[in-house]
Every structure is written in C-alpha cells, then in structure tokens.
C-alpha positions as semicolon CSV with decimal commas, in nm:
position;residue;x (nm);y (nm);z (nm)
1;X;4,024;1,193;-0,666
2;X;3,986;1,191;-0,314
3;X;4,099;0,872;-0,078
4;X;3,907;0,816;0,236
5;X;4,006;0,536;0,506
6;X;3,730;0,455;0,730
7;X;3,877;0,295;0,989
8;X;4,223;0,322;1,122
9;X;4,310;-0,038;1,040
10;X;4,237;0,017;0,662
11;X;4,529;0,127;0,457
12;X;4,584;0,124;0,058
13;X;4,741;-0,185;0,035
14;X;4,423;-0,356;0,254
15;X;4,155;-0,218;0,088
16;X;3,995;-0,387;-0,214
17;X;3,999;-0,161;-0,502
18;X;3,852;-0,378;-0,761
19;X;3,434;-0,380;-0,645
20;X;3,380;-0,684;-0,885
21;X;3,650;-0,928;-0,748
22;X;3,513;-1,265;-0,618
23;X;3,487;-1,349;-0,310
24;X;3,641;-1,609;-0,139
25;X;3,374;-1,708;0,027
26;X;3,135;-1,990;-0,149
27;X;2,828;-1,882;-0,308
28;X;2,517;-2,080;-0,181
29;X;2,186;-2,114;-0,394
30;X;1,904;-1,954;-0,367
31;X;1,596;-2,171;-0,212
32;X;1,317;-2,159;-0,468
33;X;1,052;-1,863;-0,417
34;X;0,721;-1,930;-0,268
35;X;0,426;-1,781;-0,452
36;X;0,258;-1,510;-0,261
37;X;-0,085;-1,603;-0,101
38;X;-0,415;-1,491;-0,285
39;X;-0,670;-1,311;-0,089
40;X;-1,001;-1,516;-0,046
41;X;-1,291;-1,262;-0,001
42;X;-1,627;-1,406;0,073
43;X;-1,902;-1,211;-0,051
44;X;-2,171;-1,300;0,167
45;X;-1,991;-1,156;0,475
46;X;-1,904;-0,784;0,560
47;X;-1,570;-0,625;0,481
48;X;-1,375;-0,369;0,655
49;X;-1,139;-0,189;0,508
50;X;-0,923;0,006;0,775
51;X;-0,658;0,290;0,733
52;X;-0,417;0,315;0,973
53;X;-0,146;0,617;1,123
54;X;-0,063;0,488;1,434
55;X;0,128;0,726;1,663
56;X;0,310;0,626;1,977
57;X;0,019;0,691;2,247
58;X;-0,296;0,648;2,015
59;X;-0,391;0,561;1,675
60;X;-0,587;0,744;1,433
61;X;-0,806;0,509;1,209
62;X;-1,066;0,564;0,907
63;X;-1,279;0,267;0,811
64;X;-1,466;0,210;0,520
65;X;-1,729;-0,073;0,558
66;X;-1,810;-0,278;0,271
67;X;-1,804;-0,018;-0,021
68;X;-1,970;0,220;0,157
69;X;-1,788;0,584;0,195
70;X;-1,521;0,602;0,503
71;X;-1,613;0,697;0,789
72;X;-1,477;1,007;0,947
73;X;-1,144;0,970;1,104
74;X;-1,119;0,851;1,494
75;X;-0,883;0,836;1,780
76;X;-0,849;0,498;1,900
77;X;-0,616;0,348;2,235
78;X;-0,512;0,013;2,151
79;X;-0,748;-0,146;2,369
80;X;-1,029;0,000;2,192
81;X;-0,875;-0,029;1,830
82;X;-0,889;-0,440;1,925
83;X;-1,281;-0,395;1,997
84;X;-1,413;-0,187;1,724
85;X;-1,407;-0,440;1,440
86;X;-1,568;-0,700;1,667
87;X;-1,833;-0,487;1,765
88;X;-1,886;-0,293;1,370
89;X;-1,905;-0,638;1,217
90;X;-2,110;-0,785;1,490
91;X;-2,410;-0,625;1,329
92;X;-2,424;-0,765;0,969
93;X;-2,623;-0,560;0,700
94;X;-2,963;-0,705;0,728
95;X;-2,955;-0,653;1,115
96;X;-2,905;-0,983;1,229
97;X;-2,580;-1,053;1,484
98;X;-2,360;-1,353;1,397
C-alpha cells in the first residue's frame, strides 16, 4: 500500500494512523433539535406555486396558480421577478383586487 504525505511538515511518526483514536479535545453536547415549522395554507386566498432556474443575468420562472396548469415558462430581470407575484395575486379569482 501506497503512503502519501500531504504536506511537507507531515511525516510517519506525526501522522495519526489509528482514524478512531479520541481526541483530545472535549466533546460538547449537542443543543436539542428544533422541530421544523409546518406550512399554514389558507384556503380562501390564492396560491402561487413558482419554479425557479435562476441564471446569473436573468431568471427563468414557471408559475402555477392555485391548481391550475403552469404557465408557460418566462424570462424575468430581478426587478420584474419582485413585481409579478404582486401584480398575479392582486387580482383574486372572483375579480375583485385586495
């Protein structure tokens, strides 16, 4: 078998050959996990469902609006991909604006 030193300061006698030695160093605890947040959806208002592939100069986004069929894919700037849900949910369903 093969014996590769990585850096120059490394030698056999330095290197730890044993993976599952303990450390020296003194193991702290773990902090308890926090459950993961639940997603409230509210019925009565209108969902969009976006797909992002976002390239350095522009985006490219599909949206699918409540469970309605995506829309054909678009080329957004930035500046416009901030507008466009403001102004597609503006309009709810029945015609109204909120």
């Amino acid at each position: 078998m093969k014996e590769y030193i990585l850096k120059p300061i490394m030698t056999p006698a330095t290197l730890n050959l044993n993976p599952h030695a303990v450390k020296s160093a003194v193991a702290r605890p773990m902090p308890p996990r926090q459950p993961l947040p639940t997603a409230v959806l509210d019925p009565t208002r209108p969902a969009l469902k976006p797909g992002l592939d976002v390239h350095l100069e522009f985006t490219m986004a599909v949206a699918q609006k409540d469970h309605a069929q995506p829309q054909a894919p678009r080329k957004f700037t930035r500046a416009k991909l901030v507008a466009y849900p403001r102004t597609t949910l503006a309009i709810c369903t029945c015609g109204e604006r909120r």
